[in-house]
BALO-41910 format. One record per residue (C-alpha): z, y, x. Coordinates in pm, whole numbers, plus 50000, padded with zeros to 5 digits. Each point is the difference from the previous one (the first is absolute). Example, Ala and Ser with C-alpha at 12.3 -4.5 7.8 and 13.67 -1.06 7.14 Angstrom:
2
507804955051230;499345034450137;
This chain:
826
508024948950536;497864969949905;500714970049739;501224975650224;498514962749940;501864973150202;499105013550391;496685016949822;500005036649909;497865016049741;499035037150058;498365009649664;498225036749927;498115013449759;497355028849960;499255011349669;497415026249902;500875008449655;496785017549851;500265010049587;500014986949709;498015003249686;499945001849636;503594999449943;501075000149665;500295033249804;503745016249999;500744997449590;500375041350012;497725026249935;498925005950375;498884962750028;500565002550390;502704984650176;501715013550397;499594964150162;501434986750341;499804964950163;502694979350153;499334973650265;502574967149946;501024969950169;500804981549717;502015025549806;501335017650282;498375034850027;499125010950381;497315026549922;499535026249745;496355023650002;499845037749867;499855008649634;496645007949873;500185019849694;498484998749691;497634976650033;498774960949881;498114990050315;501835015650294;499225001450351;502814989850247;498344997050324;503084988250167;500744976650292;503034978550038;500424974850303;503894984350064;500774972150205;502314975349756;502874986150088;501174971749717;497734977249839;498595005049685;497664990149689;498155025749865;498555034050129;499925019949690;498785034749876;501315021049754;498485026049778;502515021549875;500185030149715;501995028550104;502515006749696;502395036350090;502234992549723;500394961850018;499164968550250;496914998450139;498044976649803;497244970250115;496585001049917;499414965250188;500204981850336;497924976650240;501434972150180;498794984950240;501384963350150;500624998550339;497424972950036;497385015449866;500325032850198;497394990450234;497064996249731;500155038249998;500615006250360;498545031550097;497725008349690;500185025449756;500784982349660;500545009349691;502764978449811;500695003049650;503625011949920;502484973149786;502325009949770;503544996650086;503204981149800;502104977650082;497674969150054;497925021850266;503105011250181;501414963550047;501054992250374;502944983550178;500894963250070;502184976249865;502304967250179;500504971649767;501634966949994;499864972649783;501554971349964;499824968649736;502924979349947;500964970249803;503445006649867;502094971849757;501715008049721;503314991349856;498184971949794;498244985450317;496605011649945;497975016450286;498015032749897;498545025350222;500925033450105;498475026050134;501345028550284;498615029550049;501265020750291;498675037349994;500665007650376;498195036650041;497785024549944;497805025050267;497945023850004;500795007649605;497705031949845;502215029949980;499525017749611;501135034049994;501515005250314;502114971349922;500094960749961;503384982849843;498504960949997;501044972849762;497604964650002;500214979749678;499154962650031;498324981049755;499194964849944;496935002049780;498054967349844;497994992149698;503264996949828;502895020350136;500245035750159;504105002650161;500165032150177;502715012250195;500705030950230;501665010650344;502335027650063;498615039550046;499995005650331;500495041750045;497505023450229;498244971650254;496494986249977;501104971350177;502644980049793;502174974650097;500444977149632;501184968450181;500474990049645;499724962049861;498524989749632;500334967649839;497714987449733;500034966349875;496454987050066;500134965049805;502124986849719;501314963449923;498314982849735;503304997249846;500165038949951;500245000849632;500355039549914;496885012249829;498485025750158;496625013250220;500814969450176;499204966749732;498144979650249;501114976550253;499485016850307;498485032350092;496824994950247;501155020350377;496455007150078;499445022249691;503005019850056;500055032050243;502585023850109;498935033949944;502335029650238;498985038149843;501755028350227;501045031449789;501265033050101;503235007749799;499195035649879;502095024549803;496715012449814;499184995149640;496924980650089;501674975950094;500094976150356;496925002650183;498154969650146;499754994050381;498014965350003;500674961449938;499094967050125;499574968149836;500654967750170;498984965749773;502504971450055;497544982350148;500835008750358;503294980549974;497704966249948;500144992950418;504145010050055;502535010349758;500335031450182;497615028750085;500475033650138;497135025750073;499485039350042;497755018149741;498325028149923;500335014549656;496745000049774;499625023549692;499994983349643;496864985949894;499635023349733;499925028550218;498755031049871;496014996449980;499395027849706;498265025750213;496544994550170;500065007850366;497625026149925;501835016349754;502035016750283;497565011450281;499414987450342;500985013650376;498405001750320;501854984750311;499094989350351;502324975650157;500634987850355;502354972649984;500794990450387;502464967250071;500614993650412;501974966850049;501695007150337;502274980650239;502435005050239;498805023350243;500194971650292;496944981849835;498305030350081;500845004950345;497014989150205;497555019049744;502405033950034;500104993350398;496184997449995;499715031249811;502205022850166;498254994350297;497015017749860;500315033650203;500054985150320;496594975249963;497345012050174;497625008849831;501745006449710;497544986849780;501204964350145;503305002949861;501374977849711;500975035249779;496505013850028;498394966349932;501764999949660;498805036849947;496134987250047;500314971149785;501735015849667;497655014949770;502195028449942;501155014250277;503155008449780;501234965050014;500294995150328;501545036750077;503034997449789;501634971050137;498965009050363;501805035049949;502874985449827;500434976250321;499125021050286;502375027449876;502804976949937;499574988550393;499895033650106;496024992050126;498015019249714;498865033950262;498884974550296;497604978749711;498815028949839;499025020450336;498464969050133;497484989949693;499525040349963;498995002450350;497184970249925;498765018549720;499755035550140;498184984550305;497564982449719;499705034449845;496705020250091;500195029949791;503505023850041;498985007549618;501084963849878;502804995550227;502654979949759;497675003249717;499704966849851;502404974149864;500144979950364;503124979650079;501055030150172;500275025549721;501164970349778;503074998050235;500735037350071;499795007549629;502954974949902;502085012450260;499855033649927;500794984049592;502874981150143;501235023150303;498825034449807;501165001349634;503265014450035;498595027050215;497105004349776;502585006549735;501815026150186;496985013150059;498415001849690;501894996049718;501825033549921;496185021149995;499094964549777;502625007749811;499535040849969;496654993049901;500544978649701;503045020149877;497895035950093;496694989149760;498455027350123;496024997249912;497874992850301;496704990049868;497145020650258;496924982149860;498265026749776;498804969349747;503194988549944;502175032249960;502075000949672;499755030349742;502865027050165;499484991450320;498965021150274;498294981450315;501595024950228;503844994749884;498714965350016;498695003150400;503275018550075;502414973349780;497954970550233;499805022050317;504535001849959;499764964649952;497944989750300;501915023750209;503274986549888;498764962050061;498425007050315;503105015450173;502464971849884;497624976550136;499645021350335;503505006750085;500714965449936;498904986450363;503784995450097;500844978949724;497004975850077;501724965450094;500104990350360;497664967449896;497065020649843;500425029750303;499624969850268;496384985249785;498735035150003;500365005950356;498354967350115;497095007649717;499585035650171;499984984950359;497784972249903;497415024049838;500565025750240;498764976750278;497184988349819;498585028349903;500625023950274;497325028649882;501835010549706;503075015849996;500454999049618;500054957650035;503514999950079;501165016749676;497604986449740;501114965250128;503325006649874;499095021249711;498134970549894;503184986449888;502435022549920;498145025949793;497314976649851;501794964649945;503675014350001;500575030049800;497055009849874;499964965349772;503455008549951;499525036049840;496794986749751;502114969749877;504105007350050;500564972949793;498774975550203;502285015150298;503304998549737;499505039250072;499885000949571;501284975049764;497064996449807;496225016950006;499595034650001;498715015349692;496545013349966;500055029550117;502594995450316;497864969850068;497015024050054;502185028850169;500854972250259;496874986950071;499135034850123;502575003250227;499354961750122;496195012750113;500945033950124;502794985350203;497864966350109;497365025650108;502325022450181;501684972150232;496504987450083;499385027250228;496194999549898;498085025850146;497405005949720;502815007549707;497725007849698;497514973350047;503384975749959;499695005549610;497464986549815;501245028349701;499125034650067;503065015449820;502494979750241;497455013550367;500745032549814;503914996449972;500264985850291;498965036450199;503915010349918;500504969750285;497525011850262;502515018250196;500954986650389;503834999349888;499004965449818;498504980250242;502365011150246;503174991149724;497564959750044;499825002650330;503625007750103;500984973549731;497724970550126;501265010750388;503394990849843;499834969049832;497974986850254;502245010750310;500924968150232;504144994949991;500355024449764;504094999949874;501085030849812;503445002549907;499225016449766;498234971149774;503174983150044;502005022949919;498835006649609;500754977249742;496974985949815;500334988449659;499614961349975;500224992449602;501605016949705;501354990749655;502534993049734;501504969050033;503724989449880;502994995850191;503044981750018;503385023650084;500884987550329;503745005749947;500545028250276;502655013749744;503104978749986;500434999949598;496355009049931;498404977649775;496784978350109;497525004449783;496005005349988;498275033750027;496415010550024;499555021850314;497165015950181;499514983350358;498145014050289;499034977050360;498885024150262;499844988650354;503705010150061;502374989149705;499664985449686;501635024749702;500644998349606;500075029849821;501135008549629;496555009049893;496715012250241;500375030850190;504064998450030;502024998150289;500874962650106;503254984549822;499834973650300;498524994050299;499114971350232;498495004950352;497594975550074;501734992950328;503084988249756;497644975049840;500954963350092;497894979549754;498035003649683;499974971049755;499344985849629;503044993949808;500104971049777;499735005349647;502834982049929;502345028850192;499275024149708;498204979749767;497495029450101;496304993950110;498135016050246;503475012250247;500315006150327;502385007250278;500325022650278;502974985550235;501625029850159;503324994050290;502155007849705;498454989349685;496614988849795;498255021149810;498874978749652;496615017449908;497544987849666;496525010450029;497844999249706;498344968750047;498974973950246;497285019250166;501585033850102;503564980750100;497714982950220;498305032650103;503545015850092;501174970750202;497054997350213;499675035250097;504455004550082;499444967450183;497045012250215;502335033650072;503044981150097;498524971950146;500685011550401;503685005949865;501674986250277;503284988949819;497964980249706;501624973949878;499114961150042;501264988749707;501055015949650;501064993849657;497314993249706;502505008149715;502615028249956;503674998150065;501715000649666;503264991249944;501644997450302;497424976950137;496444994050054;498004984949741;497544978350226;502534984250267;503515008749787;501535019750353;502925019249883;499345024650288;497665026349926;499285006250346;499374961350082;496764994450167;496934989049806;499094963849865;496295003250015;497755006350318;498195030449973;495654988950044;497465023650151;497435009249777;496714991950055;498445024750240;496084989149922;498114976949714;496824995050313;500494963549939;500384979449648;498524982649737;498085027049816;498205029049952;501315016950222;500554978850256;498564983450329;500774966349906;496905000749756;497515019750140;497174986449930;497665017950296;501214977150215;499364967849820;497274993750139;499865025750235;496445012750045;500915023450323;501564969550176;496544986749971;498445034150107;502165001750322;499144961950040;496135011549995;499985028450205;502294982650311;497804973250016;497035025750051;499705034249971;496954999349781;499985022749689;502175005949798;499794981449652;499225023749689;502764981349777;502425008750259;499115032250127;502975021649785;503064982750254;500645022050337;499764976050274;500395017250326;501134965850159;498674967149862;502374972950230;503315024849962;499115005649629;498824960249970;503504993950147;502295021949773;498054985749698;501034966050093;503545005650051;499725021849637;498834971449826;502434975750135;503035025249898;498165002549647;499824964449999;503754993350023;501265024249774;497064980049798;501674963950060;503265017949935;498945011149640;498964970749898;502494980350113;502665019549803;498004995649708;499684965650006;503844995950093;500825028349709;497254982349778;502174961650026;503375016949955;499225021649718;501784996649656;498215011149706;502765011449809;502085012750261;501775035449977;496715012050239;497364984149780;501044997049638;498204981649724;497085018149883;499285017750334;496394999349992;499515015850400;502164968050071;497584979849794;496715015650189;501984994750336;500424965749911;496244993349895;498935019350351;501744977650197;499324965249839;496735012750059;500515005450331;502144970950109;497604985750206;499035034650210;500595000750338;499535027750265;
């Protein structure tokens, strides 16, 4: 799910660290302190919400956010909120950021100062005008002028209250007239149709003899504006609230007698400026804002080709995918989209065994084996985040869960023990914990997917053949991963791992961290326990651990997951839960009189069906196998006049769902469309509206079984190669590339090897010489593509236009960039 932009499609995320704020304002009570929380917006539309913190004017969140977005937007906003028990939760402030300027902060801790919030703050939306100036002759034969004003429609409107009825007034404002008039109310949408037409008589005859604000000859056009203020009708005594207006002089009719242009409403120029920005207190945020600009995926075909060859290069250090590892900085950057490809072409476990292989046979010490942040580890880490989470979930998350609920204290460090406590109820409370950890994790090998069991057994061969003196090589190569970068990360930060909705409090936070070292020491298999802790109180806990039954329980686990062809039934067999949450639902009309209406349910994806429940913990009301699955869609707004809906096409019927907001509809049709997706009886084509009516709103079939009017479009099964960040279309290591020039050097002699390039593996200058080459000339074309469809979007490109309205300043700066750039070539 990507905005779509004429053949181009944008894949936007976002990764948000939201830190604390500080010196909030005072509650007006007694206590002073106020129980804070932060919400993270696009534009007004909540996707994130962080813990409460309690009682206090500079809380600490701590919280991390990332989404992929799927619509385009304005603003990325944060709220600070005031929990109220008794009435709405009131705002202390906000900060909103523009789209545009998202990257001045990319990646830096900031601290922004919060705004306060009305009506002139909260202004968004767009507006589609036409005007049009006519001369018109009266009974008496004199020509005067007249003015149209067509108020076409509205998007995008700010919703106040959980609701947004819409009127526009139009006024034709000068030095000496103000004529106002006003559209219909237009009930529940935030995206009005008006289609409504105003007249106002722009110039009068000098014959017009009634006295009035008009005693001159003729008014002057250029000094006159029309002035269009959108209002939500509200049944309040405060009266209707403000949602933004936009002023248009009379001058732009000077070139044609007609004009018509999209806008985006502005707040009043008296806006409310009473408070200093200070006055309200500031918050700490880090923000990654990442934009890939991606193609079809033919342009990318010889560049994919070139990289799913990898494996089979020899050496492996030659190949085009291990090339691109040496030359990012972060070996992070080049691991995602490599994963993300090779697992989508079924070609992840040959890459990975192949560039682990080169760096075990690098590796002189058993001790380091897999130690640093290589290519290697890079890659075997993301798969195990992309293959692994649901089975880290099953795994961990009911002793996660037992833990926070239980509270039991668990503090061992003498210092730190609280007044009460007794550091042996404290061993035993940690010692339960561990135990109960350890054996989830342990008995888990079955469940281990068949992608992360097939990596493990080539790292154990690989290591095993390298090192062929120590018998303990082939587990700690594999415990290198799964206890140290897969669940012991998981256990210190379950947040992170969607394990916990938010941080852990305090205490929990420390209980975990704990477990995380006991357990990371455990699966390490180190032969020299005690000297593993730096703290002599955890070497002294950890003697309740020194039995054989433990290493053994590692042992037997790490033979497991690391067995060649392993296929239990077993890990088949049990459903794992996918995702979880209320969501509403639209009756599906299984009952022949029953009405169809909307109810919130609880709904539960596990690998087997998909279920919605009255509330969590109750047996299903419905179910729907995931065999039975034929497509998963959006449904247009328009269907429901509902945002954010979605539907699940079943041989019978479609089930109309509404997710909270954009982010987590997205989240739920990404993760029933990966399930379903090997469906073999998936349909082609569907509907994007509902059948209401007796017919289907998008193509008007009277049939409800008639086939569907719009082809269904694979989603995007990589970002590797775009525009942006994220992508390979920009990277900049290869422009110019520095290891072309090193392989040039060393095949021409094989002197030494030059300082400035001694960090790139080259096992084979002409093969790796070779690859580069036909790198850069894939790079090069996606390049020349690029820039090409900018220059074509650049000429045909309406400022104006429903896409770019007037006052859309990232329009503006792209238009600056590329006059700027009109003359660059590749």
């Amino acid at each position: 799910m990507a905005v779509e932009d004429e053949g181009l499609r944008v894949f936007q995320s976002v990764k948000i660290k939201i830190g604390e704020a500080k010196n909030l304002p005072s509650y007006p009570g007694p206590s002073k302190m106020r129980d804070c929380y932060c919400t993270v917006n696009l534009d007004q539309e909540e996707v994130f919400r962080t813990k409460i913190v309690e009682k206090s004017l500079c809380p600490f969140y701590g919280e991390d956010f990332y989404c992929e977005i799927p619509r385009s937007f304005r603003h990325l906003s944060f709220y600070i909120f005031d929990r109220d028990v008794f009435r709405r939760d009131s705002i202390i402030g906000k900060v909103a950021i523009q789209k545009e300027d998202l990257q001045k902060y990319h990646n830096r801790d900031t601290w922004f100062q919060l705004q306060h919030v009305d009506a002139d703050s909260e202004v968004q939306g767009k507006v589609h005008l036409e005007l049009r100036l006519s001369e018109v002759i009266t009974d008496t034969g004199v020509v005067c002028h007249k003015l149209a004003t067509r108020i076409v429609e509205c998007q995008g409107l700010p919703i106040v209250n959980g609701q947004c009825d819409p009127y526009a007034t139009v006024t034709l404002a000068g030095p000496f007239r103000s004529e106002a008039k006003k559209t219909k109310v237009k009930r529940k949408t935030n995206n009005p149709q008006f289609d409504e037409v105003f007249y106002f008589e722009v110039t009068r005859p000098c014959s017009y003899s009634k006295k009035s604000h008009f005693d001159f000859e003729e008014e002057d056009v250029d000094k006159l504006e029309i002035r269009v203020d959108l209002w939500n009708a509200s049944n309040l005594k405060f009266g209707d609230e403000f949602l933004g207006e936009l002023r248009i002089p009379l001058k732009v009719l000077r070139q044609s007698s007609s004009y018509e242009a999209w806008y985006f409403l502005q707040p009043r120029d008296n806006g409310s400026k009473s408070l200093k920005p200070d006055d309200l207190g500031s918050l700490r945020l880090n923000v990654v804002y990442t934009e890939d600009h991606v193609f079809s995926s033919d342009y990318y075909s010889p560049l994919r080709d070139l990289l799913l060859k990898s494996a089979d290069v020899e050496p492996v250090s030659a190949s085009a995918a291990h090339i691109l590892g040496e030359v990012c900085r972060e070996k992070q950057e080049a691991a995602v989209p490599l994963v993300r490809l090779f697992l989508h072409y079924g070609r992840v476990v040959p890459f990975i065994s192949a560039i682990a292989s080169a760096e075990v046979k690098r590796t002189q010490d058993p001790n380091t084996i897999f130690r640093g942040n290589s290519l290697a580890s890079k890659c075997i880490d993301e798969t195990m985040k992309l293959a692994g989470m649901h089975y880290l979930h099953v795994t961990l998350k009911p002793a996660i869960e037992e833990i926070c609920q239980s509270h039991k204290p668990c503090e061992i460090d003498p210092v730190k023990l609280k007044d009460g406590e007794n550091l042996e109820n404290n061993m035993e409370n940690l010692r339960q914990y561990v135990d109960r950890v350890f054996h989830a994790i342990t008995e888990s090998g079955v469940s281990c997917p068949t992608v992360m069991c097939d990596i493990f057994f080539s790292l154990r061969e690989a290591a095993a053949k390298r090192f062929q003196d120590d018998p303990d090589v082939r587990y700690t190569a594999v415990s290198s991963f799964i206890f140290l970068r897969f669940f012991a990360p998981a256990i210190l930060s379950p947040n992170l791992f969607q394990l916990t909705p938010h941080h852990t409090d305090p205490q929990t936070s420390r209980t975990l961290t704990l477990i995380s070292k006991t357990v990371q020491t455990l699966g390490s298999l180190s032969k020299s326990k005690s000297a593993s802790f730096k703290e002599s109180y955890m070497a002294t806990f950890y003697e309740f651990f020194n039995e054989q039954k433990y290493a053994d329980a590692v042992k037997n686990f790490l033979d497991l997951i690391s067995s060649s062809g392993r296929r239990d039934p077993k890990s088949v067999e049990q459903p794992i839960v996918l995702k979880e949450g209320f969501m509403i639902k639209r009756a599906q009309g299984r009952k022949r009189f029953g009405m169809k209406n909307f109810k919130k349910r609880w709904f539960r994806l596990t690998n087997h069906e998909f279920t919605y429940h009255k509330s969590k913990g109750d047996q299903p009301l419905y179910s729907i196998p995931i065999e039975n699955i034929l497509a998963v869609e959006k449904l247009e707004e328009e269907s429901f006049k509902m945002k954010n809906m979605f539907q699940v096409i079943q041989p019978e019927r479609a089930l109309y769902i509404q997710a909270n907001n954009c982010v987590e509809a997205k989240d739920w049709i990404d993760i029933l469309t990966k399930v379903s997706q090997c469906n073999q009886k998936r349909l082609t084509v569907y509907h994007p509206s509902a059948y209401l009516s007796g017919h289907w709103l998008c193509c008007r079939a009277p049939s409800d079984s008639a086939p569907g009017c719009v082809p269904w479009v694979e989603p995007a099964a990589t970002q590797l190669c775009g525009d942006g960040a994220g992508g390979l279309g920009s990277c900049p290591a290869l422009t110019p590339p520095p290891s072309t020039e090193a392989c040039g050097s060393k095949s021409v002699y094989d002197g030494p090897e030059q300082e400035e390039y001694s960090t790139f593996v080259i096992d084979d200058p002409q093969e790796t010489y070779k690859t580069l080459k036909q790198v850069i000339t894939g790079v090069g074309a996606l390049e020349q593509e690029h820039a090409q469809y900018k220059r074509d979007k650049f000429k045909k490109t309406k400022y104006g236009s429903q896409e770019h309205p007037i006052g859309d300043k990232s329009f503006q700066n792209y238009i600056r960039q590329q006059s700027e750039t009109s003359t660059h070539s590749i």
